[in-house]
Structure formats: C-alpha cells, structure tokens
N, CA and C of each residue as an Amber inpcrd file, in Angstrom:
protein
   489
  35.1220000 -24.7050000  -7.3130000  35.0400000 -23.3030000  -6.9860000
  36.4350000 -22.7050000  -6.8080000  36.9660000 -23.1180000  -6.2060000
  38.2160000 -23.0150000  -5.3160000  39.7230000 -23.5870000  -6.0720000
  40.2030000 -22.7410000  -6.5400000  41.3940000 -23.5670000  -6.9780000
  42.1590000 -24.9780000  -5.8900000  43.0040000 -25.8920000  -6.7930000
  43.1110000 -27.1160000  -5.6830000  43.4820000 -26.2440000  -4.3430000
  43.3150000 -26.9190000  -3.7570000  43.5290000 -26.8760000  -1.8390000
  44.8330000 -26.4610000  -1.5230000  45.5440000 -26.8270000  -1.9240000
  47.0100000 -26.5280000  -1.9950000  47.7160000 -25.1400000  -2.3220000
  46.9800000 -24.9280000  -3.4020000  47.2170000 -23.4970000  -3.9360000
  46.0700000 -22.5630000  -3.9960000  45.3780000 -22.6740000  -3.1460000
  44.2950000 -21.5310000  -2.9880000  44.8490000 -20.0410000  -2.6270000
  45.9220000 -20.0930000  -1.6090000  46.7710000 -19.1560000  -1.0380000
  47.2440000 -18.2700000  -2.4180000  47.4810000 -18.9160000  -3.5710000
  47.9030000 -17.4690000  -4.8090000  47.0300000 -17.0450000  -5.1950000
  45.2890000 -17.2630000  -5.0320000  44.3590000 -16.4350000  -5.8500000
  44.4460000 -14.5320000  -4.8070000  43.9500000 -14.0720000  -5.8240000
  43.9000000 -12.5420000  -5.1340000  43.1910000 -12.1850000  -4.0400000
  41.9230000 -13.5600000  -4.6100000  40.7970000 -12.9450000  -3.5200000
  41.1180000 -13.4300000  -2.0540000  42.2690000 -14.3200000  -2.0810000
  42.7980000 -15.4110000  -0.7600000  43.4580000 -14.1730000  -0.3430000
  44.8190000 -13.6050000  -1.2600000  45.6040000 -12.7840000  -0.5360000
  45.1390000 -11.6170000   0.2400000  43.7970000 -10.9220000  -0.5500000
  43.6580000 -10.2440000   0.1180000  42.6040000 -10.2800000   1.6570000
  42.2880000 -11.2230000   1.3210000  41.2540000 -11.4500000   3.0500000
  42.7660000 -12.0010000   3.7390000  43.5920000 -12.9220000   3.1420000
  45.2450000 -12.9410000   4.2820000  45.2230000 -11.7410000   4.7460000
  45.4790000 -10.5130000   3.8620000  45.8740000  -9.2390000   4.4090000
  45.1930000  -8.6590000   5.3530000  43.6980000  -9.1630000   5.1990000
  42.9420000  -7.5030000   6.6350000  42.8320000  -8.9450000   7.6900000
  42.7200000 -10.5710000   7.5520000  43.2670000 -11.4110000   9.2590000
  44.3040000 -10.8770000   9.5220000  45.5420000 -11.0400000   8.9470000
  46.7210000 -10.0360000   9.0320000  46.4900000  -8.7810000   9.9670000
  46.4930000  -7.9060000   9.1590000  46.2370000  -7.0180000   9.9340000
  45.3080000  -6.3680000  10.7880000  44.3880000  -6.9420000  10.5730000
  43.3050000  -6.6810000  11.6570000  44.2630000  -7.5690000  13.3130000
  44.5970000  -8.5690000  13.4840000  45.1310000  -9.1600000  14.0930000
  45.8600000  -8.4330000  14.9230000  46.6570000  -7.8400000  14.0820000
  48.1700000  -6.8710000  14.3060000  46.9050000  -5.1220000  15.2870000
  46.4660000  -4.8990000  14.2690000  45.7120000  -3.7790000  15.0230000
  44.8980000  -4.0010000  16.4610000  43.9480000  -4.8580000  16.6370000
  43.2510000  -4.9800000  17.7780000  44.8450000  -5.7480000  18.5850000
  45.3040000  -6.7370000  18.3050000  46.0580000  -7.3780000  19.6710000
  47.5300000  -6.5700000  20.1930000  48.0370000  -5.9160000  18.5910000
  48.9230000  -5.4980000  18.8400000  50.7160000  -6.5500000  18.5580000
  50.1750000  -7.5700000  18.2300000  51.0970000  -7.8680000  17.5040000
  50.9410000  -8.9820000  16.3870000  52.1230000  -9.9880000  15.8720000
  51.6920000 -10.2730000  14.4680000  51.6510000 -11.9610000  14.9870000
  50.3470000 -12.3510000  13.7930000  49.5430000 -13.2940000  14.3420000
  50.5470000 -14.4500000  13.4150000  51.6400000 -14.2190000  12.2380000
  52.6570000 -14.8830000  11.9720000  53.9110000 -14.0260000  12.6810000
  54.7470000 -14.7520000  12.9340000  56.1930000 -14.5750000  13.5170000
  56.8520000 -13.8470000  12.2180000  56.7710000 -14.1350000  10.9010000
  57.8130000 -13.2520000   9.7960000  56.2830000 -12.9170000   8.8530000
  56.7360000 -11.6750000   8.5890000  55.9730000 -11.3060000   7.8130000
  56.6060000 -11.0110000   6.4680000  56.0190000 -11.2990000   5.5610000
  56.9770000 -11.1990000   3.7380000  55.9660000 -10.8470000   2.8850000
  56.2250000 -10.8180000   1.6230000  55.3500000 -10.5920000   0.9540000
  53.9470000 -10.8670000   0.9610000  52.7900000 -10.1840000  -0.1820000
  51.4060000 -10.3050000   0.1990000  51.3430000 -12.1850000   0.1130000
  51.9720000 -12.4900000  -1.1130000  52.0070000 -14.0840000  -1.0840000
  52.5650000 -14.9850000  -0.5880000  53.5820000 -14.4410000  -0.1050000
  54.4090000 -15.1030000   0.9270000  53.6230000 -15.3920000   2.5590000
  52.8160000 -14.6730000   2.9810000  51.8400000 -14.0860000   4.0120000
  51.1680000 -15.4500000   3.7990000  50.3320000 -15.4180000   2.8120000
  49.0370000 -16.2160000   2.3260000  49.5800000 -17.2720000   2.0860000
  50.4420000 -17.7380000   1.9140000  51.3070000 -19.0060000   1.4260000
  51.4350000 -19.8260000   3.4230000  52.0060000 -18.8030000   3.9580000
  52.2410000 -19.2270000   5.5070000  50.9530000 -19.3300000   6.3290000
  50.0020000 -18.5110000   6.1680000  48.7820000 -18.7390000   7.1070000
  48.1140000 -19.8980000   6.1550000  48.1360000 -20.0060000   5.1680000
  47.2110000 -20.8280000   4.7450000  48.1300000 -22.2870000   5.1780000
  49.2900000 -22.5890000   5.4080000  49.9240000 -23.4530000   5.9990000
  50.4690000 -23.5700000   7.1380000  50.0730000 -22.9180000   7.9180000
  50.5290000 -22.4590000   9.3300000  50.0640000 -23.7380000  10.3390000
  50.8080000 -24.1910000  11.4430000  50.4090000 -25.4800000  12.0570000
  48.9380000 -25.0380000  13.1630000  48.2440000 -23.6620000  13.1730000
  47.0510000 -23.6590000  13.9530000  45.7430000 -22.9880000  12.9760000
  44.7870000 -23.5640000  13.7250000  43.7480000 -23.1020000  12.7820000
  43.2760000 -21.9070000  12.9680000  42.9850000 -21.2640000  11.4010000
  42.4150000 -19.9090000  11.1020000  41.0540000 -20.2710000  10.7300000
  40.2210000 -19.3280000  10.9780000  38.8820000 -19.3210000  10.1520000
  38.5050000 -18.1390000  10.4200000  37.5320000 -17.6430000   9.5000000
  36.9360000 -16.5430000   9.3840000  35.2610000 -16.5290000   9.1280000
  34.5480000 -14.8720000   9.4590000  33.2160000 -15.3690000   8.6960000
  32.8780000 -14.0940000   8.7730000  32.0470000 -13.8380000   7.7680000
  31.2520000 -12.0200000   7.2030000  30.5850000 -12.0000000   8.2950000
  29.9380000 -11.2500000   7.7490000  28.8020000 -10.1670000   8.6370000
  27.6340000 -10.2850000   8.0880000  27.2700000 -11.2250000   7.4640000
  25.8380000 -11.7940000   7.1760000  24.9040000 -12.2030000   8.8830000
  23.6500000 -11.8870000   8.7010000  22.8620000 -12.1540000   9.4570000
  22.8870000 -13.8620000  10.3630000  23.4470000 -14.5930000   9.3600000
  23.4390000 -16.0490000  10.2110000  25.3130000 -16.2020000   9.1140000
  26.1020000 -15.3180000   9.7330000  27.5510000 -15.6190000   8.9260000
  27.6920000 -17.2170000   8.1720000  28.6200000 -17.0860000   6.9720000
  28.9590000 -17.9240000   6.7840000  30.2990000 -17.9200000   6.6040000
  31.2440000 -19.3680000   7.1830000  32.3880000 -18.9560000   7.0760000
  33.2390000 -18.7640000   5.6090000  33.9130000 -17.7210000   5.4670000
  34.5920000 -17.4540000   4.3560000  36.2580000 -17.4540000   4.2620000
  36.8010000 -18.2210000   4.9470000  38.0960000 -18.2630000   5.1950000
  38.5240000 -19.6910000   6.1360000  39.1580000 -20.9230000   5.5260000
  39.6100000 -21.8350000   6.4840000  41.3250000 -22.0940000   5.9350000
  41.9420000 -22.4200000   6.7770000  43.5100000 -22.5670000   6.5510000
  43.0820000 -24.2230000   6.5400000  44.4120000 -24.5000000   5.9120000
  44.8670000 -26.4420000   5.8110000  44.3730000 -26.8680000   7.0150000
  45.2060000 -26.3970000   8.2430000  44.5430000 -27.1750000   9.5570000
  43.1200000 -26.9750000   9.8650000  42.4980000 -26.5020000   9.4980000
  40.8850000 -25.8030000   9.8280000  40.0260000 -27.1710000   9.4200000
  40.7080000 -27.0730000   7.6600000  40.1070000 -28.3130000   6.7900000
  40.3410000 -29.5050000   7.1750000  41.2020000 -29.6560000   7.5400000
  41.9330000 -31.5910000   8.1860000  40.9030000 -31.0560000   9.4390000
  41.2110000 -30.3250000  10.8980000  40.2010000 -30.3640000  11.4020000
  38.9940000 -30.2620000  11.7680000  37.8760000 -29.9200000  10.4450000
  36.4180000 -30.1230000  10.2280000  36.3930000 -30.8920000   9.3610000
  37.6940000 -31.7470000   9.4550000  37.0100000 -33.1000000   8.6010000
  36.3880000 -32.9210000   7.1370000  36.8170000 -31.3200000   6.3150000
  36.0530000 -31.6470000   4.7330000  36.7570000 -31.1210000   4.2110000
  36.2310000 -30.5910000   3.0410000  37.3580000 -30.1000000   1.7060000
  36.8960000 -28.3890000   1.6680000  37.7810000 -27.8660000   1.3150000
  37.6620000 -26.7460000   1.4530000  36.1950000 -26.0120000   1.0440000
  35.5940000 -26.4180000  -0.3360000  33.9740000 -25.8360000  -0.4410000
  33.1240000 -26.1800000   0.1800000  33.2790000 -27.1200000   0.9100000
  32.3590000 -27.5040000   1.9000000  32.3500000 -26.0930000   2.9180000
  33.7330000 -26.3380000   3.6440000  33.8390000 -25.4690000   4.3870000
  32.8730000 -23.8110000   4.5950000  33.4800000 -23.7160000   3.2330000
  33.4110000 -21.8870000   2.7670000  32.2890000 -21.7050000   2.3880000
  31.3390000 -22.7390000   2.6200000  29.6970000 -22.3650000   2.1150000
  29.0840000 -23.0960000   3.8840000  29.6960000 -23.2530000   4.4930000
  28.9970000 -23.6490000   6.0580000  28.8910000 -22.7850000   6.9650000
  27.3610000 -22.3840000   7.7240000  27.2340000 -21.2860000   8.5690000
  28.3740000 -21.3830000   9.4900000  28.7610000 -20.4790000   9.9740000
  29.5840000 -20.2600000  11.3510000  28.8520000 -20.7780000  12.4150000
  27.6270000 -20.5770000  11.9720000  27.3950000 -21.1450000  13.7740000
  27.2360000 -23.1010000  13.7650000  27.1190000 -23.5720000  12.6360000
  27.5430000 -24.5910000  12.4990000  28.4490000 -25.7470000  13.2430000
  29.3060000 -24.9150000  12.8670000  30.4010000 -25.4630000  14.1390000
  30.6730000 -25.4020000  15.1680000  29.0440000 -25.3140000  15.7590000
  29.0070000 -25.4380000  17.6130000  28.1370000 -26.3070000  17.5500000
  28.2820000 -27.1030000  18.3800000  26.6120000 -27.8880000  19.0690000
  25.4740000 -27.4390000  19.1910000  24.1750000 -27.3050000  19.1070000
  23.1120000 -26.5280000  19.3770000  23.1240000 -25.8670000  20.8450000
  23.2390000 -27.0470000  21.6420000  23.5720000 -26.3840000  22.7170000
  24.3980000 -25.5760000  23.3220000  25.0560000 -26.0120000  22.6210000
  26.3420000 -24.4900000  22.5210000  26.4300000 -22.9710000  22.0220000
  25.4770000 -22.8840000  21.4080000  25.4060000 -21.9460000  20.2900000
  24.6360000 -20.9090000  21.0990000  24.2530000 -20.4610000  22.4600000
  24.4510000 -19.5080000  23.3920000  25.4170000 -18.4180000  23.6050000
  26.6610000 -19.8330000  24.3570000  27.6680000 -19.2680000  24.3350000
  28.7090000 -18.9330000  23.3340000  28.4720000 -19.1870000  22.1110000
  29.0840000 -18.7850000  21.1570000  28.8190000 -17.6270000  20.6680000
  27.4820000 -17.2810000  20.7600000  26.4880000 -15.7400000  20.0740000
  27.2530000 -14.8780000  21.1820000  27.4190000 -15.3570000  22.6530000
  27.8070000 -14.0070000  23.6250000  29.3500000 -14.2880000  23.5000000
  29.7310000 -15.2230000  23.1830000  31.6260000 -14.5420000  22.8410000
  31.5240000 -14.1120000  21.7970000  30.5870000 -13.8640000  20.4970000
  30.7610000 -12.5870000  19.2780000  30.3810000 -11.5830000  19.3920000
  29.3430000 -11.3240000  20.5950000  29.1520000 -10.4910000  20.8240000
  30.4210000  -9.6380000  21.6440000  30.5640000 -10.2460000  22.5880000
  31.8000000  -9.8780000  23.5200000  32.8930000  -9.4200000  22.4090000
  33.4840000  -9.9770000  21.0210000  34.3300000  -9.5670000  20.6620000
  34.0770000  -8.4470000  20.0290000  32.8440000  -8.5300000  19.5260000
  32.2140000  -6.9030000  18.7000000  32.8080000  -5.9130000  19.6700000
  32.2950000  -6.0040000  20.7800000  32.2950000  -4.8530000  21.3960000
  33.7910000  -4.3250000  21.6390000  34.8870000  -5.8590000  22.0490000
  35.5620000  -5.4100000  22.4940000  37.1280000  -5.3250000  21.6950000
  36.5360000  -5.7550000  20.5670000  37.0700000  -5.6410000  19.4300000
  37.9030000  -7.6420000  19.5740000  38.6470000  -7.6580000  20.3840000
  38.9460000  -9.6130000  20.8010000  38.7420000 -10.0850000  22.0090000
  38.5850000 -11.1490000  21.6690000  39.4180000 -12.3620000  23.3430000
  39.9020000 -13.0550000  22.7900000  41.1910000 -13.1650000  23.7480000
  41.7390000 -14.2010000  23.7440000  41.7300000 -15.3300000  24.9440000
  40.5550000 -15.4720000  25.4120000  40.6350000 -16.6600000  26.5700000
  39.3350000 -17.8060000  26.1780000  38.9340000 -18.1130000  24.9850000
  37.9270000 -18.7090000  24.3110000  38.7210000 -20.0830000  24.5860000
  37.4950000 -20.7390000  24.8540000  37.5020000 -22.3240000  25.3730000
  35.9610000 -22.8430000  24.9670000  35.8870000 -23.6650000  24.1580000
  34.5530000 -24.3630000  23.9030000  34.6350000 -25.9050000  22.8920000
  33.3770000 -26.1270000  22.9600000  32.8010000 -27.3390000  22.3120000
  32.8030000 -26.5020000  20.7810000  33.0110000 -27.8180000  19.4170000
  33.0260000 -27.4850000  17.7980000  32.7430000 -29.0050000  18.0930000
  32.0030000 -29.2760000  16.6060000  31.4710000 -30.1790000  15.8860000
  32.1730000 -30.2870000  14.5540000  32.7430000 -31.4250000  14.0230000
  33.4550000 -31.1320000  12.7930000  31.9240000 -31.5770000  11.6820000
  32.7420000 -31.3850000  10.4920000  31.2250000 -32.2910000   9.5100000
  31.0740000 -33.1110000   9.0410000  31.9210000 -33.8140000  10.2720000
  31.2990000 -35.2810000  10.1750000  30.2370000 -35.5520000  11.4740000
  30.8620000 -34.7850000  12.4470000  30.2150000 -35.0320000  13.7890000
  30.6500000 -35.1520000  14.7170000  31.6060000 -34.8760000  14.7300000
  32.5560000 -35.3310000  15.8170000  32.8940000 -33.9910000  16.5330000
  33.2050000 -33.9410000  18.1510000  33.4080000 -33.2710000  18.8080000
  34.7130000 -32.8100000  19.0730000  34.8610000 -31.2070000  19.4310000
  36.0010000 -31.4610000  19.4900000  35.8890000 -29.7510000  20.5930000
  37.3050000 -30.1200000  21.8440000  37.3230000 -29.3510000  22.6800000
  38.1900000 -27.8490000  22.4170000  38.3360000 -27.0010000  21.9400000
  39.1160000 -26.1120000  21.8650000  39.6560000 -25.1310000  22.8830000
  40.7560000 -25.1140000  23.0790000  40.9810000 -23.9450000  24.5760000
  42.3340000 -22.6370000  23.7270000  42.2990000 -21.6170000  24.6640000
  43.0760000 -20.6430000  24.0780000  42.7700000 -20.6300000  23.1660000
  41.7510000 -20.1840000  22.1270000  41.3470000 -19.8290000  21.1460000
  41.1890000 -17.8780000  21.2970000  41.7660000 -17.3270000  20.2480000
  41.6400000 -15.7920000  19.7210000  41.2530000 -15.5500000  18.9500000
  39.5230000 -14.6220000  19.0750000  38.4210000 -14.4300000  18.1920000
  38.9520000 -13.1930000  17.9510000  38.9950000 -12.7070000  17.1160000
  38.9550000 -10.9230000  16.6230000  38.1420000 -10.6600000  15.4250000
  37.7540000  -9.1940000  15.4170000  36.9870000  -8.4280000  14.2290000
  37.8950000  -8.4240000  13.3100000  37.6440000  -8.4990000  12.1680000
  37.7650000  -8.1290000  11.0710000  37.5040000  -6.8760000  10.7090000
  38.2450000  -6.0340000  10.1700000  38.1210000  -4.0840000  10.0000000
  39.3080000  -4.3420000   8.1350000  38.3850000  -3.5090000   7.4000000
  38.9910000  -3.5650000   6.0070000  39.8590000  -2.0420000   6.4000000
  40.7400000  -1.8030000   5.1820000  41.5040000  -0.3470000   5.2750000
  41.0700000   0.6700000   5.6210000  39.4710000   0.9570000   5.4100000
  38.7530000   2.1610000   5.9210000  38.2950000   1.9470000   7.1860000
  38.7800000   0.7930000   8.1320000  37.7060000   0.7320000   9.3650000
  36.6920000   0.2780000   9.6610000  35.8840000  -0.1970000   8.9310000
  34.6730000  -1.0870000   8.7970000  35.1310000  -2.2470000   8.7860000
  33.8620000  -2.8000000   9.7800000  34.0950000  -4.4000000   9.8950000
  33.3210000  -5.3730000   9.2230000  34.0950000  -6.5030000   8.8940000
  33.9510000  -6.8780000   7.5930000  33.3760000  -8.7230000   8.0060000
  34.2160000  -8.5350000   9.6740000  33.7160000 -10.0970000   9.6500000
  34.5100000 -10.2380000  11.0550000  34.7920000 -11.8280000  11.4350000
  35.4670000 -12.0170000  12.5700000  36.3380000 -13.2630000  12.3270000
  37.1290000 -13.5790000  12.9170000  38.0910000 -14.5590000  12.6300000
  38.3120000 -14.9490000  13.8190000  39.0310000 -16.3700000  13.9950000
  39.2850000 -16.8240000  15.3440000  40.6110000 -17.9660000  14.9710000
  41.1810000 -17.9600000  15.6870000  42.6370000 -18.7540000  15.7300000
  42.6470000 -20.1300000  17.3050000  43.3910000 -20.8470000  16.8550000
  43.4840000 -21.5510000  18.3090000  44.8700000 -22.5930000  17.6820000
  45.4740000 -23.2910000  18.8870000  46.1920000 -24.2100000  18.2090000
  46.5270000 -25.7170000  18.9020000  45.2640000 -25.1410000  20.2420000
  45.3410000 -26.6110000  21.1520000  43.5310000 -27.1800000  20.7110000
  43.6510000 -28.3590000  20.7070000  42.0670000 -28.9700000  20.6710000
  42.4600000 -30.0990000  20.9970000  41.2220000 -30.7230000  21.3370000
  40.9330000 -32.4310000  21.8690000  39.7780000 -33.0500000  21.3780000
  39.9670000 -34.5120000  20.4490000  38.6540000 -34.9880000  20.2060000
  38.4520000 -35.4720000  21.4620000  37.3180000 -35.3870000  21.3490000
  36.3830000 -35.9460000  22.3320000  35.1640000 -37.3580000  21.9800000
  35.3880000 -37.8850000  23.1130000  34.1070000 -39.1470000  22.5020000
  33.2050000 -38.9560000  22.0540000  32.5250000 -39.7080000  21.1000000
  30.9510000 -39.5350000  20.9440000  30.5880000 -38.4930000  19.8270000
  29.5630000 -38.4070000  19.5650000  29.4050000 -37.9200000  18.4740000
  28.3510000 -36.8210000  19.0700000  28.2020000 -35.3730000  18.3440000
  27.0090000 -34.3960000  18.1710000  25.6240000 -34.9600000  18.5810000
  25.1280000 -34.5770000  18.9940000  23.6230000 -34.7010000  19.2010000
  22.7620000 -33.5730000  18.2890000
C-alpha cells in the first residue's frame, strides 16, 4: 500500500496530513510540536523520524488510525499497513476503552490535553504504560475537524500480556 517505511514521509498524501498535525498542534497548544520547522518535506521527513510517537485517526464512527511515525511502528510492534488499517480504539485494553472514549471526548470539546496517562496494547499484546501524552483535534485549513492525534515520548512495558 504504502511506499517502503522509510520513505513514506515523500508521498503527498503523508506531507499533507504532516501539515494540518503540524499545524493543528501549533493552533490549539500554541506552539510547534517540532523545534525547526522547514520545508513541507523537510517537516514530514522529521516527524515521521522524530524520537516520540505520533499517531493519528479520522472521524469515522469507530476511527481508524491513519497516521503512525517510525516510533509508533517499532512501538505497536507492526509494519506500517497493519497499523493504518487498525481501529484507534484498538490500542487500549477493553477495559480501558472507557477512559479513553472520555479523554476524546474531553479533547473534542476542549480542543487538547496534555496530561494523558494510560494503558496501550501493542499488536502483539503487550502492554504498555504511557504518561504525558498530548491528544489534540485535528482542524484542516477551513476549520473542520478532520480527526485527532496524540503524541507522547515516555512509556513503560509492562508485564504480561492483554487480556
């Protein structure tokens, strides 16, 4: 699907979802979610290699995610099409998946947080703790929201496997 893994960051359709995490980022928090900002490919070249994980996901009824950076993929354990065809809510525990619906909700409303701390499941199964994690909306050039994205750059496996 996906050009290799490596170079996914030069297709158009990469650069431009880089551009509205980008700037959607920059708009709700107020500042920039990379330290240098450069060209549209230069952008997409750095988040897609950036040392914390990005992910993203539409606005479908049960989202699916449509956006993972290098670290996202090493940490859910698969290859990138895996990824980009797996629900968002996926990557919580069942039991988790409460509090995950009321921090998207919470960010709808409030456009982010940044104080997200929870349980992820990679796909293999494995647990994993995330803290300081920053969820934000997604808003395209006209203002409409398009999806949500979330960043973090501390996690912990944890023992044991998913239930």
């Amino acid at each position: 699907m996906w050009p290799l893994v490596d170079e996914v960051w030069k297709s158009q359709l990469w650069i431009a979802h880089t551009r509205i995490l980008l700037d959607s980022f920059e708009h709700f928090l107020g500042r920039p979610l990379l330290s240098y900002r450069g060209s549209e490919i230069e952008d997409s070249q750095a988040l897609f290699e950036s040392p914390f994980v990005v992910v993203s996901h539409g606005t479908q009824d049960d989202p699916i995610l449509n956006y993972g950076n290098a670290k996202a993929v090493e940490l859910w354990e698969t290859d990138l099409d895996t990824l980009l065809t797996m629900p968002s809510r996926k990557t919580a525990e069942p039991v988790h998946r409460d509090e995950r619906a009321s921090m998207l909700e919470r960010t709808v409303r409030d456009g982010y947080i940044d104080d997200y701390a929870g349980i992820r499941i990679t796909a293999t199964g494995k647990r994993i703790r995330i803290d300081q994690a920053t969820v934000w909306n997604l808003i395209d050039s006209d203002g409409h929201r398009v999806g949500q994205a979330a960043t973090f750059s501390e996690w912990v496996m944890l023992e044991g496997e998913s239930e």
